[in-house]
TINUTOR-138783 format. One line per field, with one value per atom (N, C-alpha, C): atom name; x, y, z. Coordinates in nm, 4 decimals. Example, Ala and Ser with C-alpha at 12.3 -4.5 7.8 and 13.67 -1.06 7.14 Angstrom:
<nodes>
atom	(N|CA|C|N|CA|C)
px	(1.3190|1.2300|1.3200|1.2850|1.3670|1.2900)
py	(-0.5690|-0.4500|-0.3300|-0.2250|-0.1060|0.0030)
pz	(0.7800|0.7800|0.7800|0.7080|0.7140|0.7870)
</nodes>
This chain:
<nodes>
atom	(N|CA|C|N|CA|C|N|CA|C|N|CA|C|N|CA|C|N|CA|C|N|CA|C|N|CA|C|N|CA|C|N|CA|C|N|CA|C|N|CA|C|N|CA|C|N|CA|C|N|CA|C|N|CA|C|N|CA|C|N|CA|C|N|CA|C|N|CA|C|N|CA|C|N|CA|C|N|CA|C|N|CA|C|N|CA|C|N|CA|C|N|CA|C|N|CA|C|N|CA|C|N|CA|C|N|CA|C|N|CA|C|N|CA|C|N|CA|C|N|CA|C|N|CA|C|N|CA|C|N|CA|C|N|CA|C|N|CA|C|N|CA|C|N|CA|C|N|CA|C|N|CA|C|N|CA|C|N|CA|C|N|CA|C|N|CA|C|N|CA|C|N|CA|C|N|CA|C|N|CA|C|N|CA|C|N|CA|C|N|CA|C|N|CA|C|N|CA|C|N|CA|C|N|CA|C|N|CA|C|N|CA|C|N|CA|C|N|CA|C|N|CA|C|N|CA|C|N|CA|C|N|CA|C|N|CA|C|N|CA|C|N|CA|C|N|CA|C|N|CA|C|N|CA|C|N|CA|C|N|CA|C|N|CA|C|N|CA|C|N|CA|C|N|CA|C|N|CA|C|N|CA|C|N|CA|C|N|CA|C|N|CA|C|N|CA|C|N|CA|C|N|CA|C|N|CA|C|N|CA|C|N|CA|C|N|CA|C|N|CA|C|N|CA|C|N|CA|C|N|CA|C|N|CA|C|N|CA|C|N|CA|C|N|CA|C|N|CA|C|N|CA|C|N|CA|C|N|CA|C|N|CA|C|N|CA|C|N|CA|C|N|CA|C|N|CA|C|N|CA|C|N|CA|C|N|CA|C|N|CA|C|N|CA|C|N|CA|C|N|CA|C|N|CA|C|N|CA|C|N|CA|C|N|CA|C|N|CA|C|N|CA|C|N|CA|C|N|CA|C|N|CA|C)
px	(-0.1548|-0.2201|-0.3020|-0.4122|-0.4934|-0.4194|-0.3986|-0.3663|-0.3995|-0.5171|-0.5982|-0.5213|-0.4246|-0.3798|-0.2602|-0.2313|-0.0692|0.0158|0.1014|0.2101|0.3652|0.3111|0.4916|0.5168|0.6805|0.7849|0.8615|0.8971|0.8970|1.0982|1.2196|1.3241|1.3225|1.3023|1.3154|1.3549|1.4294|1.4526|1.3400|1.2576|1.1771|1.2233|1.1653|1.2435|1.1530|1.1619|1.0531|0.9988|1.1694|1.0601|1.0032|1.0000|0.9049|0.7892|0.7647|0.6091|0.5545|0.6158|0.5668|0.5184|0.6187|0.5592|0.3983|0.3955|0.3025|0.1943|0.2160|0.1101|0.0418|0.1496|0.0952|-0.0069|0.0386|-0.0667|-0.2231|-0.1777|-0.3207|-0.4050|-0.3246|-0.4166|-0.4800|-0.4253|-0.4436|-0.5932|-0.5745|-0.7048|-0.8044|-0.7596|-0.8663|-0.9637|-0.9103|-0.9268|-1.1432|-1.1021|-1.1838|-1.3195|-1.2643|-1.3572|-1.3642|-1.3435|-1.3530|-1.2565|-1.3385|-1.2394|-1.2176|-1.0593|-1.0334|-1.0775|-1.1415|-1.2174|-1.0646|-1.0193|-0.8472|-0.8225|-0.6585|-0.5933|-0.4444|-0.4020|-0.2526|-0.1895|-0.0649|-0.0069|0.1155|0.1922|0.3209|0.3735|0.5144|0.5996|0.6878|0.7567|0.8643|0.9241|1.0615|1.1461|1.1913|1.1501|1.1425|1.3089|1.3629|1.4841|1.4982|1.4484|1.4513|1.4662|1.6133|1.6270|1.7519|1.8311|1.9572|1.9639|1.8686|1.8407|1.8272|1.7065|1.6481|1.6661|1.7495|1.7977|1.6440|1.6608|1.5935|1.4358|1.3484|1.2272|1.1263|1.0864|0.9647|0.8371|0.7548|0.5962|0.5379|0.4141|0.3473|0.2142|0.1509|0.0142|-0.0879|-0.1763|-0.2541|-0.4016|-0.4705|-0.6132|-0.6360|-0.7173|-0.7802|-0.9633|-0.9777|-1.1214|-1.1734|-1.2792|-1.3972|-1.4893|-1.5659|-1.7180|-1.8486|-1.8102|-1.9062|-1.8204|-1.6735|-1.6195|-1.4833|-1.4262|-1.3095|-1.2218|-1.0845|-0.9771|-0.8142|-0.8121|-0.7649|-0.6724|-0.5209|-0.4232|-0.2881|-0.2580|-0.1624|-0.0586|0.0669|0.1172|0.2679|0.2709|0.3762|0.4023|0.4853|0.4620|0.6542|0.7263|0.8520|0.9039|0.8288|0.9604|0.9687|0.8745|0.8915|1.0660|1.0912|1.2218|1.2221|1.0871|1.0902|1.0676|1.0145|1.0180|1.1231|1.2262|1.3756|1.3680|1.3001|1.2856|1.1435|1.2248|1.1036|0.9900|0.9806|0.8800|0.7994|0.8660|0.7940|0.6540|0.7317|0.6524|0.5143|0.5814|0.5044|0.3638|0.4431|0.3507|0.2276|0.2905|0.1963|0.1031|0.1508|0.0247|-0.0554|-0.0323|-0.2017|-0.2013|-0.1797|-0.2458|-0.3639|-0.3037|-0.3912|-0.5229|-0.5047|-0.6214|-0.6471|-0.6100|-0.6738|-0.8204|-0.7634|-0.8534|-0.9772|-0.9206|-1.0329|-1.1389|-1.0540|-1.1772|-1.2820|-1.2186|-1.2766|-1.3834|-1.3266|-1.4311|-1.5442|-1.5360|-1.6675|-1.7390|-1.6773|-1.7403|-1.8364|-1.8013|-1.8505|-1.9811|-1.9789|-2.0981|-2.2426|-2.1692|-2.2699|-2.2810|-2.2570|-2.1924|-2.3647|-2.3959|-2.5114|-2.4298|-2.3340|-2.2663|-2.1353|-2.1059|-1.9551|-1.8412|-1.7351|-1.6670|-1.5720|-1.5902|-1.5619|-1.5939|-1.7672|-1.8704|-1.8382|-1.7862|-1.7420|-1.6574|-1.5761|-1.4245|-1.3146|-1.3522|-1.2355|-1.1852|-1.2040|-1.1814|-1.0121|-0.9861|-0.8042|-0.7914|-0.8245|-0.7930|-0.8042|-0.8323|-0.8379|-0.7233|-0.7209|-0.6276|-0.5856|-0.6844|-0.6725|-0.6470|-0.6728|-0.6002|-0.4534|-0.3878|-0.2115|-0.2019)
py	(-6.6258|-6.7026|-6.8119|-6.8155|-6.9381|-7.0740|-7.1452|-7.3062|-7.3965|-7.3937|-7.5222|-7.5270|-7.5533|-7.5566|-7.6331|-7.7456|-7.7543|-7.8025|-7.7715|-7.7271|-7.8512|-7.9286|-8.0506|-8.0132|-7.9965|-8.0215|-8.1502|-8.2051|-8.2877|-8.2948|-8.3579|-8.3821|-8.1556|-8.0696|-7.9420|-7.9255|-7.8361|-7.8034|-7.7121|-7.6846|-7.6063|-7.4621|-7.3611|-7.2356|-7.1234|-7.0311|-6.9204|-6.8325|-6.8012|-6.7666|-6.8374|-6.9469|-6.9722|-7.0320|-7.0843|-7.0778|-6.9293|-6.8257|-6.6880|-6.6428|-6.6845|-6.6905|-6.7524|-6.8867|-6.9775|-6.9029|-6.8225|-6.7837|-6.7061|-6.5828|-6.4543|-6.5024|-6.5944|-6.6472|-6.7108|-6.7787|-6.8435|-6.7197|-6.6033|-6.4796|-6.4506|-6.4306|-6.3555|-6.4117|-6.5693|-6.6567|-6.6420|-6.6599|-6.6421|-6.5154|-6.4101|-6.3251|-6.3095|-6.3789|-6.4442|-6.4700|-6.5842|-6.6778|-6.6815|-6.6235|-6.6317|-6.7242|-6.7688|-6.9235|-6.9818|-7.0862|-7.1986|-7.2870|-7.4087|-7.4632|-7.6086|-7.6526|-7.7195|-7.7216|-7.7557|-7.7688|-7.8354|-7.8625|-7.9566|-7.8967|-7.8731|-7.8168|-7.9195|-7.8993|-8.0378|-7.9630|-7.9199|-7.9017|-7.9561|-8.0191|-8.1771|-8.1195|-8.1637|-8.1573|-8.3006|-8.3267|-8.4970|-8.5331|-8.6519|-8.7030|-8.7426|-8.7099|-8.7453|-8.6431|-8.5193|-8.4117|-8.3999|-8.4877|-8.5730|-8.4877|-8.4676|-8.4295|-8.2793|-8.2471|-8.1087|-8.0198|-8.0533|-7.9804|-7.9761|-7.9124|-7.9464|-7.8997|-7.9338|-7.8491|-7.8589|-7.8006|-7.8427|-7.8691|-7.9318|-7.9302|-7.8808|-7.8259|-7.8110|-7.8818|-7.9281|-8.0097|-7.8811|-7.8392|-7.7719|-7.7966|-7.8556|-7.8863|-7.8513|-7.7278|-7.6840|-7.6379|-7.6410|-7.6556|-7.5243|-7.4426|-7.3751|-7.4454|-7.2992|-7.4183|-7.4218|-7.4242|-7.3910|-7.4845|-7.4647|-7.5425|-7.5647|-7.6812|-7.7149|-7.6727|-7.6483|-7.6112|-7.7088|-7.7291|-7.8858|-7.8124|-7.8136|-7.8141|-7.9038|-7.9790|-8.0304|-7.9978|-7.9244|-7.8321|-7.9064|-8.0154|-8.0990|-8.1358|-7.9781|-7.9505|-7.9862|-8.1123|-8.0713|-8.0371|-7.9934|-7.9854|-7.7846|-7.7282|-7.5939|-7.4978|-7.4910|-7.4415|-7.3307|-7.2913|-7.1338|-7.2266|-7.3383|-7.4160|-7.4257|-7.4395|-7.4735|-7.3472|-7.2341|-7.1101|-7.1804|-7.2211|-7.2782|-7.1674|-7.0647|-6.9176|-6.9404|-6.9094|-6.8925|-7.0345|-7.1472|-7.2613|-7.2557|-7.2095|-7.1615|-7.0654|-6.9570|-6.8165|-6.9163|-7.0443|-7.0050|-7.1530|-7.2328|-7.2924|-7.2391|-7.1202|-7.0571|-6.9326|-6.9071|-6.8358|-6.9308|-7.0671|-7.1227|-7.1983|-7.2093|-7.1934|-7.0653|-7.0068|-6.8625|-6.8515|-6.8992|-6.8996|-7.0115|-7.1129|-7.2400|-7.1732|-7.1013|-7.0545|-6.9333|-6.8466|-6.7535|-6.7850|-6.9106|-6.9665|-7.0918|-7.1485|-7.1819|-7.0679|-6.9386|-6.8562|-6.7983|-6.7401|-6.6668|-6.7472|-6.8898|-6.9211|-6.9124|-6.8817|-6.9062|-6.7791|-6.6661|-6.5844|-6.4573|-6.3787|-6.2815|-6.1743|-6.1086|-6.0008|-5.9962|-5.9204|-5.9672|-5.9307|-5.9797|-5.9482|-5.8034|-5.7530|-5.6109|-5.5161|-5.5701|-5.4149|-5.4589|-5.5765|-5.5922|-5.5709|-5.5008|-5.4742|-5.5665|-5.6904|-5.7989|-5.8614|-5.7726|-5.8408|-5.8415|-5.9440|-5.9554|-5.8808|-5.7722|-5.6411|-5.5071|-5.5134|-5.4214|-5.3678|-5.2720|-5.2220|-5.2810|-5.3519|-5.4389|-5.5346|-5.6395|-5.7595|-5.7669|-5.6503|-5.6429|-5.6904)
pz	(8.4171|8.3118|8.3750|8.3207|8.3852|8.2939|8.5311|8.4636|8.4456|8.3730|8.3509|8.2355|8.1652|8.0603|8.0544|8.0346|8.0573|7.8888|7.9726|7.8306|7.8820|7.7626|7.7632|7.6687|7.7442|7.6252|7.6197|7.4993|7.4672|7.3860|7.4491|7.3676|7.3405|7.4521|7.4772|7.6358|7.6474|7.7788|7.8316|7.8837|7.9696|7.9537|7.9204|7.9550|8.0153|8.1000|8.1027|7.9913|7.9012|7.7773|7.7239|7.7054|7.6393|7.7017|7.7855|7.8933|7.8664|7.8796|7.8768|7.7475|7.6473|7.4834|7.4764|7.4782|7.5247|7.5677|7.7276|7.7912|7.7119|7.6389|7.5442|7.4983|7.3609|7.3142|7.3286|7.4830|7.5451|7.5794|7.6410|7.6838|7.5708|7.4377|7.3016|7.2932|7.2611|7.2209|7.3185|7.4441|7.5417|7.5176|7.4926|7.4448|7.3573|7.2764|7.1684|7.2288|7.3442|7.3803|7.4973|7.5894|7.7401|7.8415|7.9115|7.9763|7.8958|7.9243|7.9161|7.9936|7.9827|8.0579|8.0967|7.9857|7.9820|7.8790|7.8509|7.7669|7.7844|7.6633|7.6331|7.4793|7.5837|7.4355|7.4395|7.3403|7.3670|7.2691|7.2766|7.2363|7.1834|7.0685|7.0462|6.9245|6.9516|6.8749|6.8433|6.7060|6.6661|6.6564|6.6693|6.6440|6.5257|6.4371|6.2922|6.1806|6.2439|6.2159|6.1122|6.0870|6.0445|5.9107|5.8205|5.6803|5.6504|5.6863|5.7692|5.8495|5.9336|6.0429|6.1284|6.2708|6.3862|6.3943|6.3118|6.2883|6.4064|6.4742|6.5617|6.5767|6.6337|6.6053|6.7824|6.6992|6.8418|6.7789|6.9061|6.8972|7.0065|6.9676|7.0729|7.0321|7.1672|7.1959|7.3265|7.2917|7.4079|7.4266|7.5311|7.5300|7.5929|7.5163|7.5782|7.6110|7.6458|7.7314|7.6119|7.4740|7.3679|7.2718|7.2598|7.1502|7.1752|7.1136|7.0673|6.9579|7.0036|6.8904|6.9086|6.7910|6.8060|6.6758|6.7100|6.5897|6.6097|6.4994|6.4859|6.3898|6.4311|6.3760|6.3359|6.2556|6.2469|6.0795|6.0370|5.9349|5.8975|5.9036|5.9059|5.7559|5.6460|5.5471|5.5225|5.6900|5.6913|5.6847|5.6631|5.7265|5.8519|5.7997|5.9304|6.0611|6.0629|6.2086|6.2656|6.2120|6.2769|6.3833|6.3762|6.5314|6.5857|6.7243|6.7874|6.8162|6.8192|6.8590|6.7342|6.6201|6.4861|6.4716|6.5096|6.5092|6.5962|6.7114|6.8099|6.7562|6.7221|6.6554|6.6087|6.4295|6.3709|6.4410|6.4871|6.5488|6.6130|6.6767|6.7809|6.6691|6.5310|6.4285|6.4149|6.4015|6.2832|6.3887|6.5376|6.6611|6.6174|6.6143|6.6423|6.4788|6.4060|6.2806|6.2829|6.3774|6.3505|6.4789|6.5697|6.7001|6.6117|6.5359|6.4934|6.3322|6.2808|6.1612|6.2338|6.3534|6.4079|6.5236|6.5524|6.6028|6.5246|6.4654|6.2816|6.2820|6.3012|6.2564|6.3399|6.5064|6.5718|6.6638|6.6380|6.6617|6.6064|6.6951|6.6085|6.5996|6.6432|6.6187|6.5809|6.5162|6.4488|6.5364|6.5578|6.6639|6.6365|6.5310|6.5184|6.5565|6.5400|6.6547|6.8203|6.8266|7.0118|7.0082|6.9216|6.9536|6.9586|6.9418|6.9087|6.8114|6.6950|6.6071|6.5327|6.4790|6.4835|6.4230|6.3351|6.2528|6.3433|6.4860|6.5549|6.6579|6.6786|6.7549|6.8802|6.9362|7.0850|7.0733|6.9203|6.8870|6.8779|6.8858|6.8571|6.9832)
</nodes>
């Protein structure tokens, strides 16, 4: 995985799966858009879980060499967050939608006739 990218966790222990989860995803998006030029993802599990039980947020801003995708994924009254993966999943869904609704705009071919488009067989 290219490391111009770094990834804190935050009140989380470090794990390989999940750097590797992480990576999936960065490959997925990269995907899209070519290089990562950098990025910061942060992982945190807030201490203010007492009520709710343990929900997580991810923050991810990362940079191409055309545009920015910037999500703040600190949604605690989710319940599906309490699985740190799921949290994971849908913050680089919802990169994955903000890279692909300012592509769309500047974009002359649709990324379906290039074969990348997230409804395609190579997007799984």
């Amino acid at each position: 995985m290219n490391h111009d990218v770094q990834i804190f966790f935050h009140n989380i222990e470090q794990t390989d799966s999940l750097v590797d989860a992480i990576d999936k995803r960065l490959l997925k998006l990269a995907r899209y858009c070519g290089h990562i030029i950098t990025g910061r993802i942060v992982i945190d599990s807030p201490h203010n879980h007492h009520h709710k039980g343990k929900v997580y947020s991810v923050n991810i801003d990362i940079h191409f060499a055309d545009s920015d995708v910037r999500v703040s994924h600190e949604q605690h009254d989710k319940s599906e967050h309490e699985d740190l993966y799921v949290a994971i999943r849908d913050a680089f869904n919802i990169a994955e939608r903000q890279f692909l609704a300012k592509d769309k705009k500047h974009r002359k071919k649709p990324l379906r006739e290039l074969g990348l488009s997230p409804d395609s067989e190579e997007a799984a």
